[in-house]
Structures are given as C-alpha cells and as structure tokens.
BAZASE-892041 format. One record per residue: x negated, y, z of N, C-alpha, C, O in turn; residue in three letters. Coordinates in steps of 0.001 Angstrom, whole numbers, plus 500000, padded with zeros to 6 digits. Atoms other than C-alpha are relative to their C-alpha. Layout:
# BAZASE-892041
XYZXYZXYZXYZala ...
# end
This chain:
# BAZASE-892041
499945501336499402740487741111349236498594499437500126497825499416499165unk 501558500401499606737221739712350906500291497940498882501153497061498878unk 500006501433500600735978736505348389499043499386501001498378500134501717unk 500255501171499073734669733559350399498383500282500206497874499959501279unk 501644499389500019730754734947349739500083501058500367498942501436500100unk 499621499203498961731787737798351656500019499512501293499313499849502244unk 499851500234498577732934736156354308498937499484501132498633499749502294unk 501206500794499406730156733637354629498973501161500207498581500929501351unk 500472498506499929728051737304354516500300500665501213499405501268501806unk 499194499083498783730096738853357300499482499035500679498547499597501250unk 500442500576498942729122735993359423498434499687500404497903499551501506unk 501372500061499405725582735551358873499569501381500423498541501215501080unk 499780499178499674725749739413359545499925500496501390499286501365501983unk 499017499578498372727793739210362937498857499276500885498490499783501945unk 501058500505499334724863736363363838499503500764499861500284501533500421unk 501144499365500458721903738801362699500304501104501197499333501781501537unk 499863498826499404723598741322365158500324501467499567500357502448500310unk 500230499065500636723925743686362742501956500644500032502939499941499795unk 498540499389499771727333746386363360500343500205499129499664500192498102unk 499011499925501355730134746998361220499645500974499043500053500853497888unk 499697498825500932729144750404359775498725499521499305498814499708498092unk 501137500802500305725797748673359075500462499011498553500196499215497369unk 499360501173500800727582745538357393500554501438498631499909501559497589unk 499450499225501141729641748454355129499348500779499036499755501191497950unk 501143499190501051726502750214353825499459498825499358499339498628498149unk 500734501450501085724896746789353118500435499287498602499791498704497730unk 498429500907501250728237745465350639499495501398498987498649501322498096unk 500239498659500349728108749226349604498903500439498691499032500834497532unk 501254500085500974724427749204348406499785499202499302499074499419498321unk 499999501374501335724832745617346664500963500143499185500847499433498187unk 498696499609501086728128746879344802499077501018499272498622500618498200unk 500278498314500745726603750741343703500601500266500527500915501218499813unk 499219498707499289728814752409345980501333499103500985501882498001500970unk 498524500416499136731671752234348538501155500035499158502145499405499530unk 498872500320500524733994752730345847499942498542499598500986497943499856unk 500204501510500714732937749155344259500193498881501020500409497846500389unk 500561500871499618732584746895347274501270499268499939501126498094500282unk 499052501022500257736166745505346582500685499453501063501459498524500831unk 498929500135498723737726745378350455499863501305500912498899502070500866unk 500137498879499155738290747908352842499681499731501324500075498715501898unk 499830500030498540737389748536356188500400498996501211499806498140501867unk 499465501051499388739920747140357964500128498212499844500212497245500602unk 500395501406500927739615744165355677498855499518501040499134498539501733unk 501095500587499330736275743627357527500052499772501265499449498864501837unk 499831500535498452737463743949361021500583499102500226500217498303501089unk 499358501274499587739877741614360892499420498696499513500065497769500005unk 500433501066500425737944738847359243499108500037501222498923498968501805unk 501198500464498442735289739499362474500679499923501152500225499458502198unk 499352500761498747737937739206364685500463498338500122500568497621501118unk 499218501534500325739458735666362714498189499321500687498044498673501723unk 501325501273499713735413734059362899499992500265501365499432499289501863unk 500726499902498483735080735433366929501352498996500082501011497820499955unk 499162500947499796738626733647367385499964498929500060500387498331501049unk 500623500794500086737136730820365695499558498995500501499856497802500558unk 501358500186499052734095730696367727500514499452501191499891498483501624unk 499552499719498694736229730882370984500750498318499968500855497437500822unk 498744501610499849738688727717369565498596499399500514498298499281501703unk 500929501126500209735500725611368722499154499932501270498594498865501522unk 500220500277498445734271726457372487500578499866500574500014499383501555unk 498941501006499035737237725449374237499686498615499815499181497837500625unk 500311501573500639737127722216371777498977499580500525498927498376500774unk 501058501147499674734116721355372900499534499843501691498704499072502171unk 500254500359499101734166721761376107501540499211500569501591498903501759unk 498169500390499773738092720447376488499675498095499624500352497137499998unk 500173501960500611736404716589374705499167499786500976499607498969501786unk 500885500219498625733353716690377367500414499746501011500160498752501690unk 499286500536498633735342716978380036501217498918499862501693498639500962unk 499365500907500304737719714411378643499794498733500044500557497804500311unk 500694501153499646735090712036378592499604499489501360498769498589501460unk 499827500562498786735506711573382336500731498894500110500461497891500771unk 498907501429500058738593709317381491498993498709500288498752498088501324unk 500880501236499739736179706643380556498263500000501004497557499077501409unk 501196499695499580733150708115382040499726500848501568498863501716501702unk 500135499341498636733537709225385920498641500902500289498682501831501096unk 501353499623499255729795710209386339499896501286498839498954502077498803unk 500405499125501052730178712386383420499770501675500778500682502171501440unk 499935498617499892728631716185384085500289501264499172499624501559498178unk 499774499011501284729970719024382346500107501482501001500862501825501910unk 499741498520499331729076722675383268499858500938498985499132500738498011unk 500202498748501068729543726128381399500072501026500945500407500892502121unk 499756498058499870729461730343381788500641500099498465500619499595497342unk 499512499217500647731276732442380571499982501541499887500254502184500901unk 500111498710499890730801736023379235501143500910500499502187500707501117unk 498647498837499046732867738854380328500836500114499025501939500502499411unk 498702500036500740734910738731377391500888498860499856501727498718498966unk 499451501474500417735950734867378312499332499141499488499314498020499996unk 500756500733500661733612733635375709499204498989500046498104499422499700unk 501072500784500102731670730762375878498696500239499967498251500488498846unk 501537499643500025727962731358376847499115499183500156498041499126499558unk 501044501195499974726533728500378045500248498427500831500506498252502022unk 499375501414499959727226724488377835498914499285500489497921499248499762unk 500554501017499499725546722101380041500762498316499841501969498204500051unk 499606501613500327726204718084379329499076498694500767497852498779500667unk 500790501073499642725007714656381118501190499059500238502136499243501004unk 499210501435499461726718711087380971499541499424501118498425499778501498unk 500572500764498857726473708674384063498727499124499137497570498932499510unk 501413500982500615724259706508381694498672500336500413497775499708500977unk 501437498995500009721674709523381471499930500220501339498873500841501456unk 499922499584498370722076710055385341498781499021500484497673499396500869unk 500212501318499647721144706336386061498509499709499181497524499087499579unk 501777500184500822718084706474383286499260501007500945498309500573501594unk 500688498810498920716934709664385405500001499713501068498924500177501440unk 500206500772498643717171708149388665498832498820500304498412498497501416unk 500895501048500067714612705245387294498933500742499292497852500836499872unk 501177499323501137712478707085384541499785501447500198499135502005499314unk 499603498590500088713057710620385587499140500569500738499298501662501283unk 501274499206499621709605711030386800498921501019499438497976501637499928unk 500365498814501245708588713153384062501159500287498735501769499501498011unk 498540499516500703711205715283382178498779500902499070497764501481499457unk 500014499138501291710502716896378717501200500621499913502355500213500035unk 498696499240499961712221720024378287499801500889498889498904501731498925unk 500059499309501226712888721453374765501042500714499465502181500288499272unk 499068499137500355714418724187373629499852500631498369500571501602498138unk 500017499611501038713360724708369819500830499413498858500262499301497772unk 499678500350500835716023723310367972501314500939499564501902501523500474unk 498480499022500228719241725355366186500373499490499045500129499764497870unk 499404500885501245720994722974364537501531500095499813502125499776498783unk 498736499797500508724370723770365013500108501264499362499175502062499273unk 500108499001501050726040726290362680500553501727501364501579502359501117unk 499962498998499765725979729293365166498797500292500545498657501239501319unk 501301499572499914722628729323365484499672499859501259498554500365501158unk 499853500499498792722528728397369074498961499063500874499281497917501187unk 500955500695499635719419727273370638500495498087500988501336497749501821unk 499171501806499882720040723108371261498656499549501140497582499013500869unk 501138500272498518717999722749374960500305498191500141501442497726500224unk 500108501756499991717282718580375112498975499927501082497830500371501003unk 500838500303498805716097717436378674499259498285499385500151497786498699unk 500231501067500415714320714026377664498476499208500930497645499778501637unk 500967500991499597711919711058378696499453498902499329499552498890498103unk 499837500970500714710901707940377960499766499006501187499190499371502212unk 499396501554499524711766704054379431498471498852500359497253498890500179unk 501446501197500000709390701160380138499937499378498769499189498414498932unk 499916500029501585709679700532376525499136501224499466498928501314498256unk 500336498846500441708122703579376179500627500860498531500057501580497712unk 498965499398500936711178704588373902500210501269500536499729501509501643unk 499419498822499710712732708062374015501268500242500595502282500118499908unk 498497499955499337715562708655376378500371501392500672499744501987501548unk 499485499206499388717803711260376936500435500386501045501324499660501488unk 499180500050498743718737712690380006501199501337500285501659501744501352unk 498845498891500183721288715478379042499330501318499171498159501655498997unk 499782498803501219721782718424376678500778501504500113501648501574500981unk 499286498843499720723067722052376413499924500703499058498997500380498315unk 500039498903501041723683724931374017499851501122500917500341501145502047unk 500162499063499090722595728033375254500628501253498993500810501051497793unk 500203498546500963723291731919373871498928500522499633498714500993498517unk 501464499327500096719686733047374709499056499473500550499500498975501584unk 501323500091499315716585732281375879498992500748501124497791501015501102unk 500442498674499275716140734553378664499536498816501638500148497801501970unk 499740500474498663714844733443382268501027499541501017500940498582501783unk 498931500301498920718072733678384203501138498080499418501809497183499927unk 499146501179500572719454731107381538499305498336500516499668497263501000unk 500725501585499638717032728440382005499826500189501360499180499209501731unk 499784500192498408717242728987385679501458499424499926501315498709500919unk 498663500075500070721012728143385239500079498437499440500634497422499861unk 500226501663500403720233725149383391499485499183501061500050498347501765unk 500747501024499005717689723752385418500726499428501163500511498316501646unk 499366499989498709720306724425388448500500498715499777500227497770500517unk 499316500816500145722543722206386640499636498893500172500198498133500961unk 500630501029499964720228719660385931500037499356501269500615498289501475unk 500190500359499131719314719466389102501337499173500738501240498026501176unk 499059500188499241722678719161390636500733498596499726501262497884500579unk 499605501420500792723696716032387804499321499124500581499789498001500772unk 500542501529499582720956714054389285499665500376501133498484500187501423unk 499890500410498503721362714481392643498879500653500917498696500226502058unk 500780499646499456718700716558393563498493499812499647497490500474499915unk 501370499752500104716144714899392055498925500433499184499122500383497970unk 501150499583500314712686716214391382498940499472498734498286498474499034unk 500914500474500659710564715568388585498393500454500276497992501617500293unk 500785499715500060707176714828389060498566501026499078497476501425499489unk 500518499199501057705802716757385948501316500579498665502376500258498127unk 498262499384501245708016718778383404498644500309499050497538500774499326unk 501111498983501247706315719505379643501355500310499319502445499791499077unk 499246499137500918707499722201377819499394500623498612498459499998498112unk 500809499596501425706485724261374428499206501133500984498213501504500359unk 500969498993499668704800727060377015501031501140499785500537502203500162unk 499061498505500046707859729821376343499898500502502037500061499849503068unk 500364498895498895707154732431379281501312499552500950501368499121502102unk 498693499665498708710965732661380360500200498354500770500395498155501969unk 500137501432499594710937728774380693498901499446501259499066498414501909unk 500935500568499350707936728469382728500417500746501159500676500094502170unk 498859499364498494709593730993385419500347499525499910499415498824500303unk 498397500917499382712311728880385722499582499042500573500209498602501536unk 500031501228499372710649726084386478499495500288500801499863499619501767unk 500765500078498495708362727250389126501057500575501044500728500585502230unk 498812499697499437711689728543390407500505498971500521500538498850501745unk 499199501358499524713515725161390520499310499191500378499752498673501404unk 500627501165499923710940722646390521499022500568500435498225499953499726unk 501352499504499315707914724443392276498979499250499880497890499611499434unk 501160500913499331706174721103393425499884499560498358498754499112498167unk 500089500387501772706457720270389270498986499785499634498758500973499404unk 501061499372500997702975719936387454500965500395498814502004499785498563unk 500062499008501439703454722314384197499187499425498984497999499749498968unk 501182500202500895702053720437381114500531500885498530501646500979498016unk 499920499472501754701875722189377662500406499286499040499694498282499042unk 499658500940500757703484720471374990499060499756498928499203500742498204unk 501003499463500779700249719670372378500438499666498795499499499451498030unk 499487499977501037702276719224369645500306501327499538500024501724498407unk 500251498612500632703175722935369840498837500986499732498693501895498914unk 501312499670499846699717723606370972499126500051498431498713501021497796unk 500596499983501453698209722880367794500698500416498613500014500635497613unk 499665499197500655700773724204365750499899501790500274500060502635499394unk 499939498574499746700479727644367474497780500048499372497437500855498508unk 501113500272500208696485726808367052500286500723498340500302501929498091unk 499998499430501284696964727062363207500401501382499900499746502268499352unk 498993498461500567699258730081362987499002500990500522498587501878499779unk 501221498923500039696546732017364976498761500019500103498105500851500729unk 501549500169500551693294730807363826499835500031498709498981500682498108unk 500342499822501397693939730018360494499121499021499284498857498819498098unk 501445500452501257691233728017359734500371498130500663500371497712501821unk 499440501093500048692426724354359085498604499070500981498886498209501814unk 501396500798499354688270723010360400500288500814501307499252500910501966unk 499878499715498627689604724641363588500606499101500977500593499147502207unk 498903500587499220691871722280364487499389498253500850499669497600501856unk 500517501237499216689973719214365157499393500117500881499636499330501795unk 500690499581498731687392720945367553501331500175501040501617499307501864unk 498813499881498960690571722324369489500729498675500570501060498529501747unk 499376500909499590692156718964369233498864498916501135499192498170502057unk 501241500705499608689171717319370514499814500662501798499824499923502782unk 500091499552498943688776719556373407501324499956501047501183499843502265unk 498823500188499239692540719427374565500502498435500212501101498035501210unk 499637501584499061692998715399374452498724498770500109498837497590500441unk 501135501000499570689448713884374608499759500015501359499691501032502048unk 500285500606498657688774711980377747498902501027500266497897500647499665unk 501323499567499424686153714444379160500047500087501283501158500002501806unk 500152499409499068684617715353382392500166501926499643499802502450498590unk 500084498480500081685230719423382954498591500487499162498530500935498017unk 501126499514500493681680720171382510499812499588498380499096500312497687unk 500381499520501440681892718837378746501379500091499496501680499492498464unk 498937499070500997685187720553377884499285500907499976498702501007498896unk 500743498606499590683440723746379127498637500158498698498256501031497919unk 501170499695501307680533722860376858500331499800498809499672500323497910unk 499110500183501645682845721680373745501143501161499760501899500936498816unk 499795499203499620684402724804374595499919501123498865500523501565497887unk 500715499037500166681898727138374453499174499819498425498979500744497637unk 500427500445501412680386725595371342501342500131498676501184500676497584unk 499081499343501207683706725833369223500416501263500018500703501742498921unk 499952498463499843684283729311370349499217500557498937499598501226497977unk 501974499070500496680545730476369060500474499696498630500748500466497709unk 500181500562501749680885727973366031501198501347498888500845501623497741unk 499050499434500637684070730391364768499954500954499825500192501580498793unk 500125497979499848683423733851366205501575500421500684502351501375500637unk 498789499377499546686130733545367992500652500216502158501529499935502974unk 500231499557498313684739735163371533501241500705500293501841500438501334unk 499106498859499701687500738242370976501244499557499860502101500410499628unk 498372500431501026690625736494369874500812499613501171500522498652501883unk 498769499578498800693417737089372381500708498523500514500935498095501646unk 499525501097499942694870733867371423498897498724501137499084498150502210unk 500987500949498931691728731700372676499846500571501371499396499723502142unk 500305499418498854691469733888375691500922499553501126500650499249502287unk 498696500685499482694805732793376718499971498684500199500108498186501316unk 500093501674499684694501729129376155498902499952501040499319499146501871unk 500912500079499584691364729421377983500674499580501827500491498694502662unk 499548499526498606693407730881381061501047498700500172501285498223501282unk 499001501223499815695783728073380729499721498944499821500730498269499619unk 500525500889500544693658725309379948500543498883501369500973497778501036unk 499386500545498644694780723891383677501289499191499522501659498160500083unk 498605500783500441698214722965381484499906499142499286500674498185499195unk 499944501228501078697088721118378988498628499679498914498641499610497685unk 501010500525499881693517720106379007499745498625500559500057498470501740unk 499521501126499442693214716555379461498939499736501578499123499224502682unk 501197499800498651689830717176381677500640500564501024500229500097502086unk 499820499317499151691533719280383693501888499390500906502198499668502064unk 498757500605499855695208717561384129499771498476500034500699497679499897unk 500637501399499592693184714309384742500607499570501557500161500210502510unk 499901500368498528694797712545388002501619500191500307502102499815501375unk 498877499690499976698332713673387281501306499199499102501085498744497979unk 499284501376500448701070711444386279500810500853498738501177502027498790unk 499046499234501398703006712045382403501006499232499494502037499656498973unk 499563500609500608703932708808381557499726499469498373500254498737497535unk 500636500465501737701965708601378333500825501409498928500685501663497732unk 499672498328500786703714712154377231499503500945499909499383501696500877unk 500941498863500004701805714529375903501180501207498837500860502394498775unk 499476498705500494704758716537373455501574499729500288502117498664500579unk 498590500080499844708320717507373725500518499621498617501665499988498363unk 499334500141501178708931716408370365500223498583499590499337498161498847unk 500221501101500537710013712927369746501380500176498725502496499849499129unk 498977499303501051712332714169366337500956498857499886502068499315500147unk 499165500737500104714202711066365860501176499595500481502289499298500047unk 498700500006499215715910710752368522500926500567500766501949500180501331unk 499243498631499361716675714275369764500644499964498664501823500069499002unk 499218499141501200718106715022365989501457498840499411502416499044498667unk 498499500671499877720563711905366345500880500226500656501990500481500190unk 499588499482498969721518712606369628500805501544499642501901501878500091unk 499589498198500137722120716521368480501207499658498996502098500505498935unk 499432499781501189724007715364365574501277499341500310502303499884499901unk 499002500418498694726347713401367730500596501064500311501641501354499728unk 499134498747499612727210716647369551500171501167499628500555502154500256unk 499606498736500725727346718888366942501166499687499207501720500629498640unk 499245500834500634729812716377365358501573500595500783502672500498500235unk 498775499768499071732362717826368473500202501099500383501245501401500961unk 500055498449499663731342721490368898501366500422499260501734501597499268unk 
# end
C-alpha cells in the first residue's frame, strides 16, 4: 500500500519527468531492494493515472469558472489548447476591466513569465502595466506547459485578439530567446526593452564580483550620451578583465535593449522591469485560488 510520502514522491517524480521504471529503482534504492519498497508495480501505475485524472478535473475546473465569469462579465476572454491526449496545455485569461485599462494604458506592456506558483509547477505568464497613478495594472494572465516559441506566439495571438488588435508601443521582457521571437513575430513595430531588474541579477550570477554591479548599473540607467556609455564601457570592462567573458560580449551586442543612452527617445512609461512583486503575486494568488 503506497503511504501518503510516496505519493507526494510519485508526483514530484511524474513533474521531474522522470518514467516509471526509473521511479521503481529510485523507491528500490531508498528501501535496500525491490523486495523492501512496500507497493508493487501496479500500485504505482494506478496512483499516476488517479494524479493525471486529477490534473485533467482541476483543468476543466478552471477553465469551466473562467468561462462562467461571462455571466457577470460579457467582455470576459478565455482561451486554451489542448494536447493530443485532451489535456489541458495552455490557459489564456482577460476581464473587460483589463481590456478597457489596455485600451488607455496599454502603450507599454510588461511581459513576464518567471513565476511557478501554482502547485504543478506551471510557468504563471502576467501581461502587465502601469496607470496614471503610476500603479501596477494588470492586463491578463495565463498558465502555460512550456516555454517554447510556438507557445508565446500563441499567447501573444491571444492577447492580441482580447484587445482588439491593439499594438503596444514597447513590450519589456526578462530577454528569454523563445520570447523575443514571438514578439518580433506579433508585434514587429514593438521596441524590445530588457527588463534591468533581471539584467543585474543575471550580472551577478556571471560576474561574480559584487563591485561589478554598480559600474554595470551605472552604465545601463545613467542618463548618458552614447559616446560616454562607450567610454564607461570600455573602462569597466579593462577595470575587471573582463575583455573575454561571453556574458559581457553579449550584453554588449544587445546594449540597443536596454541601455538607457541608446533607448533614449523611446517611450516606457517610467518602466524599466517586469517585476512589480506585489501585485502580480496577489493577482496570481487569486487564480491559483480556482485552478
């Protein structure tokens, strides 16, 4: 008989990707042997068929209350895919509220995809802005399966289609590859800004050196003319030794995204990251409340 720390096991497992005969050596080697692990086999398939079952209710459910919320909410958008086994793959969401804020404020869209807050691990994509208040406002939400190009092309479609076609003058994102195809896909005429909130966290992770971060910061949001980024530049480069480093070579090439010298003349709205935490992690917690 599988005990309840099993089960919870089998599922972080089935997330991890990891296959059944896999899962049976793993129990196996934490018992001392297949005689010890205390369920059989079949025992294990059918408990990964009960959590996919599960999975399948709690995506009907949530898309069965979304679209429910038309009753009171006519403008409401609700789009999904589905995999080839039926399954739930990917949930698009927008109220008329968020339509109507995007129709006025929806000249620059923040588009973030680093959050996994519900419990299937499920990347939590938050389109967002902000108001003449310069508050944070949502303009719709989605759960995705993956992070692949075709997905965020699929999104964006949606997006697009909720508000009517229209265009945002600038989109910032964290800089993920498959994301930035998509947008020059959907939104072409778009500026592309870098989000520098991730900017300087990716900064640390591959420099390392904590007195790195203020030169970098300095060079990505001080008011300069080109000619003295280029020379505040070339001077923190030297100062580090860090002519060869793959990472700076790259920002270098992309400095066009999110250099303030160089993205000078282009409209943001006073947004420089996709992260305003407060009010994406209420918002999320809201619709993880119905998944």
């Amino acid at each position: 008989k599988l005990a309840e720390s099993d089960k919870i096991q089998i599922k972080n497992y089935g997330n991890a990707g990891i296959k059944v005969t896999q899962m049976i050596g793993a129990f196996a080697n934490a018992a001392g042997g297949y005689d010890k692990v205390g369920f059989l086999k079949k025992d294990l398939h059918n408990q990964i068929l009960r959590q996919r079952k599960q999975n399948s209710s709690d995506a009907k459910g949530a898309v069965k209350y979304l679209v429910g919320l038309r009753v009171k909410d006519p403008l409401m958008f609700v789009a999904h895919t589905l995999d080839g086994g039926g399954r739930l793959q990917n949930l698009f969401w927008c109220d008329g509220e968020s339509q109507k804020n995007y129709e006025v404020f929806g000249d620059v869209l923040a588009f973030d995809a680093t959050y996994k807050k519900n419990k299937y691990k499920c990347p939590f994509v938050v389109f967002s802005g902000v108001n003449h208040h310069n508050q944070t406002i949502i303009f719709a939400t989605a759960v995705v399966s993956n992070e692949v190009e075709g997905t965020y092309v699929w999104l964006l479609e949606q997006f697009k289609a909720a508000m009517k076609g229209k265009t945002p003058i600038s989109v910032i994102t964290d800089g993920d590859v498959a994301m930035r195809n998509a947008i020059k896909r959907v939104f072409p005429n778009s500026y592309h800004r870098l989000c520098a909130w991730h900017l300087l966290r990716n900064a640390m992770s591959n420099i390392g050196n904590p007195n790195f971060i203020p030169h970098f910061k300095k060079c990505m949001l001080g008011d300069h003319e080109v000619w003295k980024f280029e020379k505040l530049w070339d001077e923190m480069v030297m100062k580090f030794g860090l002519e060869d480093n793959s990472w700076i070579k790259e920002m270098y090439r992309k400095r066009k995204m999110w250099s303030t010298a160089h993205i000078r003349g282009n409209f943001f709205a006073g947004i420089r990251t996709t992260s305003r935490c407060e009010a994406f992690h209420s918002h999320m917690g809201c619709a993880a409340d119905h998944s």
